[in-house]
BALOBA-1460 file (C-alpha; in Angstrom, 3 decimals):
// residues 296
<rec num="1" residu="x" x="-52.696" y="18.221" z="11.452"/>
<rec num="2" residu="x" x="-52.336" y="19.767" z="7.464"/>
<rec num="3" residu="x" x="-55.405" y="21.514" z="6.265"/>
<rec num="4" residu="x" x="-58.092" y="19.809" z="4.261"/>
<rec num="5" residu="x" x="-58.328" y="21.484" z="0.862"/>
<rec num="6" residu="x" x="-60.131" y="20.398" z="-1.823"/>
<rec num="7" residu="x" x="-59.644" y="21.832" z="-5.022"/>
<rec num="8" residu="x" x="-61.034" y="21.644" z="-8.469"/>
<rec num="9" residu="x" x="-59.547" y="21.731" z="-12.092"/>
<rec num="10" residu="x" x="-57.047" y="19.170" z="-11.060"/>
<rec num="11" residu="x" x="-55.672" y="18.584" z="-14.719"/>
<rec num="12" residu="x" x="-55.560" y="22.132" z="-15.187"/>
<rec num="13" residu="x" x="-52.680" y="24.426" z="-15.780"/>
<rec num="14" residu="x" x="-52.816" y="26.522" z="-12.372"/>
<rec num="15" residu="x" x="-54.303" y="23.490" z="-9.757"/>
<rec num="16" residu="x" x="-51.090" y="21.126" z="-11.213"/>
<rec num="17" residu="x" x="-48.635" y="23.396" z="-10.149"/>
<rec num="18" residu="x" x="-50.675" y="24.210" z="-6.771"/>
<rec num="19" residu="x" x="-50.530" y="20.531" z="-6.371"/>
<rec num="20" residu="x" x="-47.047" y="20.135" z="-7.299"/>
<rec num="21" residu="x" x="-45.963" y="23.314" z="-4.994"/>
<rec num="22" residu="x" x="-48.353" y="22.676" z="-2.032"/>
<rec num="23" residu="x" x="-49.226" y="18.838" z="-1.760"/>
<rec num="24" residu="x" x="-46.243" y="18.283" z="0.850"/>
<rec num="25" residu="x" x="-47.621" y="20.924" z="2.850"/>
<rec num="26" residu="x" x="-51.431" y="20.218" z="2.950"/>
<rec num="27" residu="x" x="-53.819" y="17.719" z="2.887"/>
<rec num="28" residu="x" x="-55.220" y="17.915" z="-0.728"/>
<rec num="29" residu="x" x="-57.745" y="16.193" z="-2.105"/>
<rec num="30" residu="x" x="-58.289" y="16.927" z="-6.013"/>
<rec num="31" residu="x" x="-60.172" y="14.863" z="-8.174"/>
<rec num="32" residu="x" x="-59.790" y="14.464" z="-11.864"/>
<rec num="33" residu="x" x="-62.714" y="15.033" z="-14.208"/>
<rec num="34" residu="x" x="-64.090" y="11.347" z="-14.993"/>
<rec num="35" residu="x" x="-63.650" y="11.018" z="-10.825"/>
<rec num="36" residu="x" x="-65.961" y="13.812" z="-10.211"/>
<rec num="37" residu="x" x="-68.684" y="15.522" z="-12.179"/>
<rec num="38" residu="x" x="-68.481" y="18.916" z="-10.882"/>
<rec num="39" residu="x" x="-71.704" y="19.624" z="-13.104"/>
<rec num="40" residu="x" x="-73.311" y="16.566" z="-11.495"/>
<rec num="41" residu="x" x="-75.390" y="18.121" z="-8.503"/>
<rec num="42" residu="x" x="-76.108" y="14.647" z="-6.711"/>
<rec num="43" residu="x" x="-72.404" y="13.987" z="-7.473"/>
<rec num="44" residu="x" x="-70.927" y="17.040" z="-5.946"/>
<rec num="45" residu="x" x="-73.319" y="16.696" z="-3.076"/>
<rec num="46" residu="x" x="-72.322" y="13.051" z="-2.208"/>
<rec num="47" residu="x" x="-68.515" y="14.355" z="-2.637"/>
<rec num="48" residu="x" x="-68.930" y="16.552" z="0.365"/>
<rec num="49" residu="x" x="-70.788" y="14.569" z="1.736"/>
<rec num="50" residu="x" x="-68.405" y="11.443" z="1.847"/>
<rec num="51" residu="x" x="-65.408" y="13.810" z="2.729"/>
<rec num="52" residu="x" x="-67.778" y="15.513" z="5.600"/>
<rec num="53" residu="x" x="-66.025" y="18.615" z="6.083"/>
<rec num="54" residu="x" x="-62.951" y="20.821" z="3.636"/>
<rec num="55" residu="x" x="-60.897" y="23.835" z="5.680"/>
<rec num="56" residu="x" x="-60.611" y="25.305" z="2.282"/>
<rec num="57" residu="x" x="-61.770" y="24.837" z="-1.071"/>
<rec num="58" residu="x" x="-59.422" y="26.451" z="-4.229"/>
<rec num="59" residu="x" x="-61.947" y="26.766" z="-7.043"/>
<rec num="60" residu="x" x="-59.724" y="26.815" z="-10.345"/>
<rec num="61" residu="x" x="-61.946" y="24.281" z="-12.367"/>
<rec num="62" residu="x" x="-63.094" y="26.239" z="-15.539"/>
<rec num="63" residu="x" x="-64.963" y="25.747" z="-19.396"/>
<rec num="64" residu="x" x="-64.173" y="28.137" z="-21.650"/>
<rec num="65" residu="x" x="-61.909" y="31.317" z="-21.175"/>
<rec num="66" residu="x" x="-59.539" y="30.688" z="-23.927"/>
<rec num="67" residu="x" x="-59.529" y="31.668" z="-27.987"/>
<rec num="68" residu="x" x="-59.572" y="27.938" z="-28.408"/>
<rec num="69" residu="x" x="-63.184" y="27.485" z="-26.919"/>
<rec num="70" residu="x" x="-66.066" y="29.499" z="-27.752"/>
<rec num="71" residu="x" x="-67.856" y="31.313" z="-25.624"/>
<rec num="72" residu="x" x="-71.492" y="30.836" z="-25.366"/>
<rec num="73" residu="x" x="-74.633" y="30.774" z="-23.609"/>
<rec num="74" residu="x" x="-73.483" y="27.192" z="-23.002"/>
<rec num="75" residu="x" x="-70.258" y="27.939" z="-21.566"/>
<rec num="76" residu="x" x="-71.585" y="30.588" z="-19.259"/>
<rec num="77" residu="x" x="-74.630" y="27.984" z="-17.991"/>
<rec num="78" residu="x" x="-71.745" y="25.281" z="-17.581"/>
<rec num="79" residu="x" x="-69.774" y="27.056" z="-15.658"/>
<rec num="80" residu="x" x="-72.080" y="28.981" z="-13.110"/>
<rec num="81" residu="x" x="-73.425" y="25.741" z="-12.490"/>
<rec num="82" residu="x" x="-70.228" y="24.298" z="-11.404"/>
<rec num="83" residu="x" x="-69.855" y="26.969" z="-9.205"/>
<rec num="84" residu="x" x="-73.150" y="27.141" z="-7.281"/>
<rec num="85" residu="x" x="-72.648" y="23.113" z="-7.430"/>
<rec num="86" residu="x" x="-69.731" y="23.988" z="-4.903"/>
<rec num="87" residu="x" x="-71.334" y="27.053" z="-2.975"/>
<rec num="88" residu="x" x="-74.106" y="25.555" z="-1.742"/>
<rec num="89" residu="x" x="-72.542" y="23.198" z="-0.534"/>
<rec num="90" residu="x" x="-70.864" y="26.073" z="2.068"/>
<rec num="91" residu="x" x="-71.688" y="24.454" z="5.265"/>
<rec num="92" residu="x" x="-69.429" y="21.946" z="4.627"/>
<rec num="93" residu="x" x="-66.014" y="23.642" z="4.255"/>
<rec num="94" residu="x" x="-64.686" y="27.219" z="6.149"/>
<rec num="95" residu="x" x="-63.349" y="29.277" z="2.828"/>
<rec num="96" residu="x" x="-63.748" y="29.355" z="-0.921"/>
<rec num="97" residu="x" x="-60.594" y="30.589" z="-2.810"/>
<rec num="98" residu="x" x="-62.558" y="31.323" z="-6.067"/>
<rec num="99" residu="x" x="-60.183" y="32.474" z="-9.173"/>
<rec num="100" residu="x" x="-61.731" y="35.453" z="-10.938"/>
<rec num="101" residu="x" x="-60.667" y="37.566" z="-14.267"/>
<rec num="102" residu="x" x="-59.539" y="40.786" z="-14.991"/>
<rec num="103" residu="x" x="-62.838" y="39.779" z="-17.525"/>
<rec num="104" residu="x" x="-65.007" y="40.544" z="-14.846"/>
<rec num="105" residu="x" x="-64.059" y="44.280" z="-15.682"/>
<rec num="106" residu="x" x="-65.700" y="43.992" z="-19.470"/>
<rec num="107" residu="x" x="-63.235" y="43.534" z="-21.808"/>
<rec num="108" residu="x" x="-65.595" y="45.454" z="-24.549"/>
<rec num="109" residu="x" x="-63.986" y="48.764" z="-23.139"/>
<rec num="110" residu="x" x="-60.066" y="49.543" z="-21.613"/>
<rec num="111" residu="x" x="-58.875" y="47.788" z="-18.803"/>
<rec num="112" residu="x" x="-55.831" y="49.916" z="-17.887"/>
<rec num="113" residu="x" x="-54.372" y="49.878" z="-14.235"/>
<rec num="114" residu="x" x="-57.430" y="49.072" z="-13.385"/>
<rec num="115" residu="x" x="-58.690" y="49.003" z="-9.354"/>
<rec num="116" residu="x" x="-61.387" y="46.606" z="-7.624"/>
<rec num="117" residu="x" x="-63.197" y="50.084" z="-7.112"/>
<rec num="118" residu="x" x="-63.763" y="50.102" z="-10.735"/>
<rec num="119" residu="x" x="-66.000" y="46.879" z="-10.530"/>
<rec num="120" residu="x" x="-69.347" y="47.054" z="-12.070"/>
<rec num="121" residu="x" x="-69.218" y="49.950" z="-13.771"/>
<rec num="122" residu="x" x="-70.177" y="48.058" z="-17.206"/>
<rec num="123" residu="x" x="-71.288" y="44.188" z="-17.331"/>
<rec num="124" residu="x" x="-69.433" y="41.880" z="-19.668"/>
<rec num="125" residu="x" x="-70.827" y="41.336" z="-22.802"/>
<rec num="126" residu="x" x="-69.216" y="38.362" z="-23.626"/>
<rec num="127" residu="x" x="-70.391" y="35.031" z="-21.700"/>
<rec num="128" residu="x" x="-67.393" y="34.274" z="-19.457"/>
<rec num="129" residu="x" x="-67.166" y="37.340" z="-18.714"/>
<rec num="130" residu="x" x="-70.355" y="37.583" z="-17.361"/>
<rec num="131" residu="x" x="-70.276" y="34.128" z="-15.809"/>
<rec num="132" residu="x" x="-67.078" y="35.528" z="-13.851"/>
<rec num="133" residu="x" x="-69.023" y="38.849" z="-12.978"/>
<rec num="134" residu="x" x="-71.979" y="37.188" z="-11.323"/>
<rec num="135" residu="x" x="-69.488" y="34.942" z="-9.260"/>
<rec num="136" residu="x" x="-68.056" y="38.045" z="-7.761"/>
<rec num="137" residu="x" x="-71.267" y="39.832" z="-7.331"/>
<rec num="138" residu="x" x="-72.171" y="36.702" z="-4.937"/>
<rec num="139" residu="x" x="-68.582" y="36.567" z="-3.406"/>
<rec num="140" residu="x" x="-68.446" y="40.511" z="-2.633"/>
<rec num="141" residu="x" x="-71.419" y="39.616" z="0.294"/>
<rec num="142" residu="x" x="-70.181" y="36.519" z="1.451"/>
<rec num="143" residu="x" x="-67.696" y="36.668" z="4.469"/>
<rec num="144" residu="x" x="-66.020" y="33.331" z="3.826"/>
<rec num="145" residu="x" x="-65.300" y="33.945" z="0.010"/>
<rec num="146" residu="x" x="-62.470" y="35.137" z="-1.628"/>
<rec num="147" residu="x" x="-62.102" y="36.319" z="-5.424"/>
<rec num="148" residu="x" x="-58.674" y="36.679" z="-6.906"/>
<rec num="149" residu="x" x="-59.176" y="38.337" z="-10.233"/>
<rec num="150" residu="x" x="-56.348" y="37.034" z="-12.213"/>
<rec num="151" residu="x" x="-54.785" y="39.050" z="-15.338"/>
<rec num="152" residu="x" x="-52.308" y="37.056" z="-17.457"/>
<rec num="153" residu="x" x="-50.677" y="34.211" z="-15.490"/>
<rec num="154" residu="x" x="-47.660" y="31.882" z="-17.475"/>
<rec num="155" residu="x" x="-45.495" y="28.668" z="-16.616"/>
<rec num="156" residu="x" x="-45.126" y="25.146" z="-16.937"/>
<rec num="157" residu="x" x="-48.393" y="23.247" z="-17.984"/>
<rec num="158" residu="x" x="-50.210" y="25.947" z="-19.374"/>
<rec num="159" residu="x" x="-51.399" y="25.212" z="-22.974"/>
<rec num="160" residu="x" x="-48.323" y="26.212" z="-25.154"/>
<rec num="161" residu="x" x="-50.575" y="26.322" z="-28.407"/>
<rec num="162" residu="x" x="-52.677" y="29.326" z="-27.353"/>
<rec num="163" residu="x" x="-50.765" y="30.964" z="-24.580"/>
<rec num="164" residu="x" x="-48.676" y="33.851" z="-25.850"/>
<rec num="165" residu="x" x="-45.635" y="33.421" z="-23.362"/>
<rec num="166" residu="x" x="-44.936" y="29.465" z="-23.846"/>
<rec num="167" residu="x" x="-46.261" y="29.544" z="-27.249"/>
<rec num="168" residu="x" x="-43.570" y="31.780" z="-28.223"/>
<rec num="169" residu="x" x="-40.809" y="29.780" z="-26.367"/>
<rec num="170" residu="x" x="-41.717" y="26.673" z="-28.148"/>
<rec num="171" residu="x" x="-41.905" y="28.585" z="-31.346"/>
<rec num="172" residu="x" x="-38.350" y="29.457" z="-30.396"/>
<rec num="173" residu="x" x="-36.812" y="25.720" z="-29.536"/>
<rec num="174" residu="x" x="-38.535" y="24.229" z="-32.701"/>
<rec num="175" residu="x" x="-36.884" y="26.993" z="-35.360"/>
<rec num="176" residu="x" x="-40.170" y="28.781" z="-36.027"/>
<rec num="177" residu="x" x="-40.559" y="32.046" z="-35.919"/>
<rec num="178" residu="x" x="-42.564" y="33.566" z="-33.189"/>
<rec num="179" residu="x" x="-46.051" y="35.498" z="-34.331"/>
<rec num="180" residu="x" x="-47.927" y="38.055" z="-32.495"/>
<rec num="181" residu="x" x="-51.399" y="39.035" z="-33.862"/>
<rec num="182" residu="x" x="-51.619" y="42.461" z="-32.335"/>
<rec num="183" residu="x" x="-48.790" y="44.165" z="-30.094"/>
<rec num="184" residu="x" x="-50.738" y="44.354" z="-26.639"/>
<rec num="185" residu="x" x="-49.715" y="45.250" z="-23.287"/>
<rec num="186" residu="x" x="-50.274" y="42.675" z="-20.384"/>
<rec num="187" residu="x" x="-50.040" y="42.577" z="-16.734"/>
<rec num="188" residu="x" x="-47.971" y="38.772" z="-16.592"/>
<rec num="189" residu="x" x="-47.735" y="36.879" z="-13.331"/>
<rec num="190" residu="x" x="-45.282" y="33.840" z="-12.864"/>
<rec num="191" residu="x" x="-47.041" y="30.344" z="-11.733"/>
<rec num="192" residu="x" x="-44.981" y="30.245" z="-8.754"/>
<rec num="193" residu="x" x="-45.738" y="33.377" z="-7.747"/>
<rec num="194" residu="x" x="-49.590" y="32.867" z="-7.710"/>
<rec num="195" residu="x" x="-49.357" y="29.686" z="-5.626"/>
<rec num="196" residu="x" x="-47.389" y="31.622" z="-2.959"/>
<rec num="197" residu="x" x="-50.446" y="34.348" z="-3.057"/>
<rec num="198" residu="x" x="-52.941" y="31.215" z="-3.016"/>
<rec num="199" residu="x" x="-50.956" y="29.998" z="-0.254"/>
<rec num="200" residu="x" x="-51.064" y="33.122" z="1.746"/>
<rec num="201" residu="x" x="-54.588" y="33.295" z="1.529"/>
<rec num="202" residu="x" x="-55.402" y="29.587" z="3.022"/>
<rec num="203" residu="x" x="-53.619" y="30.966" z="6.002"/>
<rec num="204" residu="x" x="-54.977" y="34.336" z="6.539"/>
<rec num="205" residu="x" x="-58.047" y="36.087" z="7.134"/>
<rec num="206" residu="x" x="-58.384" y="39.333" z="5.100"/>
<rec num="207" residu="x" x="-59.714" y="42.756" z="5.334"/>
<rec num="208" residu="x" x="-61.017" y="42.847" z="1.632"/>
<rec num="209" residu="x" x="-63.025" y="39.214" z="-0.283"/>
<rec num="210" residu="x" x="-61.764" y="40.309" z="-3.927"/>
<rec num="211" residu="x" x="-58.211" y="41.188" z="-4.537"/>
<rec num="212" residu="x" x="-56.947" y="42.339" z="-8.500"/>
<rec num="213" residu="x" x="-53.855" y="39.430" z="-8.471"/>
<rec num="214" residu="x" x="-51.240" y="40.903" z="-10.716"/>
<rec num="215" residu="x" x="-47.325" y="42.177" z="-10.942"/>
<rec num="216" residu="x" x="-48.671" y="45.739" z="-11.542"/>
<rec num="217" residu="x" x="-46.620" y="46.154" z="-14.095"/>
<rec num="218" residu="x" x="-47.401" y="46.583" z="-17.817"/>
<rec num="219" residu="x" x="-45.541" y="44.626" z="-20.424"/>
<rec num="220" residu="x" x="-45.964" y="44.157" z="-24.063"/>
<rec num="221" residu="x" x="-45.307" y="41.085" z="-25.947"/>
<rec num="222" residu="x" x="-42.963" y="42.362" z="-28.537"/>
<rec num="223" residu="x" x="-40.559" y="43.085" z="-25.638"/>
<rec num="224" residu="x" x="-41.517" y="39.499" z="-24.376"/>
<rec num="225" residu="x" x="-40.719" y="38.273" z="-27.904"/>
<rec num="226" residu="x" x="-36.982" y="39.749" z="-27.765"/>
<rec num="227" residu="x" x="-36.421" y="38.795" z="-24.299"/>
<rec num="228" residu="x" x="-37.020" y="35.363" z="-25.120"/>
<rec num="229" residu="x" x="-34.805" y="35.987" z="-28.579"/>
<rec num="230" residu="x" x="-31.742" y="36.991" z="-26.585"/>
<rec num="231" residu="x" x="-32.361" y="33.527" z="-24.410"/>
<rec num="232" residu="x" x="-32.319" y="31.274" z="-26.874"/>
<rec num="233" residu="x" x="-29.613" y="29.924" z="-28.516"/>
<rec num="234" residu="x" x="-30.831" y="31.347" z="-32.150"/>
<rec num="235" residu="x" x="-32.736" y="34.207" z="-32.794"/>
<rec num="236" residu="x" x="-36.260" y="33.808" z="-34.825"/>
<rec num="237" residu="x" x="-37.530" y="36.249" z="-36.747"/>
<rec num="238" residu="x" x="-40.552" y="37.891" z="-34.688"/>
<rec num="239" residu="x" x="-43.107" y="38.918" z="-37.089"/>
<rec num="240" residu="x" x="-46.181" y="41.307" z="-35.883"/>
<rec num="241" residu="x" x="-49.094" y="40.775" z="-38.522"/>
<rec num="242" residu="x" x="-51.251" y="44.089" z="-37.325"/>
<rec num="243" residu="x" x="-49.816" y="47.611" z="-36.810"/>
<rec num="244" residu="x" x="-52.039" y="48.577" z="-34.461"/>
<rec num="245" residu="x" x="-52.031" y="48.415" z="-30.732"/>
<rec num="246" residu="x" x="-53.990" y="45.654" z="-28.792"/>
<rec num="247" residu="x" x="-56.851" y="46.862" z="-25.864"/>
<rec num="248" residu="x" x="-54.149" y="46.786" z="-23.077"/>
<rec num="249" residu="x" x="-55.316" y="44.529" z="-19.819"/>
<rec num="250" residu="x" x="-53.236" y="45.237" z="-16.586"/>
<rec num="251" residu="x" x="-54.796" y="45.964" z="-12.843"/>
<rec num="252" residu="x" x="-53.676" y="47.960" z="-9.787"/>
<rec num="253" residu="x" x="-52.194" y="45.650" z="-7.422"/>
<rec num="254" residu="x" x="-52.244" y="47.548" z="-4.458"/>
<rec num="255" residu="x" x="-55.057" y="46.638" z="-2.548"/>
<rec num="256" residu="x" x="-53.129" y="43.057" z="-2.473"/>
<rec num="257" residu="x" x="-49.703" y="44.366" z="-1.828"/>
<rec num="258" residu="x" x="-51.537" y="46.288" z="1.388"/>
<rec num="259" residu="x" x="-52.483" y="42.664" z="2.303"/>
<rec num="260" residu="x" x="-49.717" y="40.500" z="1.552"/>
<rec num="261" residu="x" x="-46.885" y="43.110" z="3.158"/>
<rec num="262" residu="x" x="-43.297" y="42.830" z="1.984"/>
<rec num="263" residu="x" x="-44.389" y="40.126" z="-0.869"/>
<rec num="264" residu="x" x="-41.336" y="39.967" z="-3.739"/>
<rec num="265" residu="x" x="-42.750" y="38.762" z="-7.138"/>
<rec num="266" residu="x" x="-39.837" y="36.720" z="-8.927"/>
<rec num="267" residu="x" x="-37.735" y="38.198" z="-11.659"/>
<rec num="268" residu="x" x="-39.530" y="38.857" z="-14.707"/>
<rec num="269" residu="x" x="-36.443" y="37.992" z="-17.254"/>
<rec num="270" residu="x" x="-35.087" y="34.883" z="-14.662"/>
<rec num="271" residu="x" x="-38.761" y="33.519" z="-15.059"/>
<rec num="272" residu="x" x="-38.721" y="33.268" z="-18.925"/>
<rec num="273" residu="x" x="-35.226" y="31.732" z="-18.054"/>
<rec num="274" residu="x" x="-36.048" y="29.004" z="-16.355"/>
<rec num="275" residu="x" x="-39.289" y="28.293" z="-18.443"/>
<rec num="276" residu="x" x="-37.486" y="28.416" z="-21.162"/>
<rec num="277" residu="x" x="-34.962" y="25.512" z="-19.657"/>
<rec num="278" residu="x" x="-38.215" y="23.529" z="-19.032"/>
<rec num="279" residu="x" x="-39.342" y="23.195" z="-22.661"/>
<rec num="280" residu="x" x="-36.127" y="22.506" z="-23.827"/>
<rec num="281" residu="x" x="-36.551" y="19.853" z="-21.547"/>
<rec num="282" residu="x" x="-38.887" y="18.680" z="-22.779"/>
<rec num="283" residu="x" x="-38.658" y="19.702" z="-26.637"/>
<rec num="284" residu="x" x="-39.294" y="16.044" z="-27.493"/>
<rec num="285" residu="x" x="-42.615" y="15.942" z="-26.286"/>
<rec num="286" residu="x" x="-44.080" y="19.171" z="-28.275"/>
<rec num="287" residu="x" x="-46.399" y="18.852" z="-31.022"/>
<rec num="288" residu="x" x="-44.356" y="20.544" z="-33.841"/>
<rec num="289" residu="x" x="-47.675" y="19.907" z="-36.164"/>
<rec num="290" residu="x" x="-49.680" y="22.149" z="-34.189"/>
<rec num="291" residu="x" x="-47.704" y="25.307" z="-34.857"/>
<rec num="292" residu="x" x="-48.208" y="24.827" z="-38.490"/>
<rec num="293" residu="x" x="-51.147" y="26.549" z="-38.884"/>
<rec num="294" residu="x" x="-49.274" y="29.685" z="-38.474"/>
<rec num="295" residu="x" x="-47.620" y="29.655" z="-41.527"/>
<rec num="296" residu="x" x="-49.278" y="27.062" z="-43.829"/>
């Protein structure tokens, strides 16, 4: 019999593609927003209580996180709620796959190669941040949690209007050209690639509960913004509106490559490839309109 795994964010960017990737395999039960309340604490309750018992649950489900939200006091009570909505309600299912940040780190000072060692040496002063950090100050003592702190992650579904590597492949397939604020480095890791790591821990029981989920490998997004020119059919011009260097925000990976043994992230350049194919897929469905603001 499939494992029982219930996981939250369904509409989201990452839980789609876990869906789409992993719902053959597993038993998955993921309901949409207006089906479940996850700030509702009678509603989550009755949830597990109707479904009686989960093997796993994949927390992905989150508010704020994104320059198109802002983060407040709001976001971070919304979203620890949420979570201890689901926690407490740990007798009825065997693991919690949470999804952490690289945030968790405090992203008011460098976060360079960073290792889970380096944990708690400042708190986050911004507010999902924080609401990340106490999550994995909970999930550090807790034998049947997991925390995967998660850097930069791109592919299909994410939100093309904020996200630098799909923004800037759109950009490309409409004609416009593609902007970059500040010339940062990144540590990027593919969709796929994260649901096979996701996947791998369903299955296994590990040595560490938190786990820095990256390529370990720096890469800047002017070099992203060239790859992506020599894809395309025509070039756009690439324009960089500030001089100076973006705070870089890449992790040490090897703490999960010691878990995961022989694990082969996909191609960096085949990735943009094939996303790239996607949208042009489906070029007909992009909101032109909403890249306007760029340049108007």
């Amino acid at each position: 019999m499939s494992l029982k795994i219930f996981i939250t964010g369904a509409n989201g960017f990452i839980a789609r593609n876990v869906i789409e990737q992993l719902g053959s395999k597993y038993n998955l039960v993921a309901p949409s927003h207006k089906e479940l309340g996850l700030s509702d604490t009678r509603s989550v309750d009755q949830f597990f209580l109707r479904h009686k018992r989960f093997d796993v649950v994949i927390h992905t489900a989150n508010i704020g996180g994104t320059r198109k939200a802002n983060d407040s006091c709001q976001t971070f009570l919304s979203n620890l709620k949420i979570f201890f909505n689901i926690v407490r309600n740990e007798n009825k299912f065997d693991k919690l796959i949470n999804l952490g940040s690289g945030a968790e780190y405090g992203k008011q000072g460098l976060i360079i190669s960073v290792r889970e060692k380096d944990f708690d040496k400042r708190v986050p002063e911004d507010f999902y941040g924080f609401y990340k950090y106490v999550c994995s100050q909970l999930i550090e003592n807790h034998d049947k949690f997991i925390n995967l702190r998660l850097f930069a992650v791109y592919g299909k579904y994410e939100d093309y209007q904020i996200r630098f590597i799909s923004n800037a492949i759109c950009k490309s397939i409409l004609g416009f050209p593609i902007t970059i604020n500040k010339n940062a480095f990144f540590d990027y890791l593919y969709i796929d690639d994260l649901v096979k790591i996701i996947d791998f821990f369903i299955n296994h029981k590990t040595t560490f509960r938190v786990f820095n989920v990256g390529r370990g490998k720096a890469t800047d997004l002017l070099t992203i913004a060239k790859k992506i020119n020599k894809i395309a059919l025509k070039k756009q011009k690439i324009i960089v509106r500030n001089k100076e260097l973006g705070n870089e925000y890449t992790c040490d990976n090897s703490r999960l490559l010691d878990e995961i043994r022989k694990f082969k992230f996909s191609d960096f350049d085949k990735t943009l490839e094939d996303l790239y194919k996607w949208y042009s897929s489906i070029k007909s469905n992009l909101k032109k309109e909403s890249f306007y603001n760029d340049y108007f």
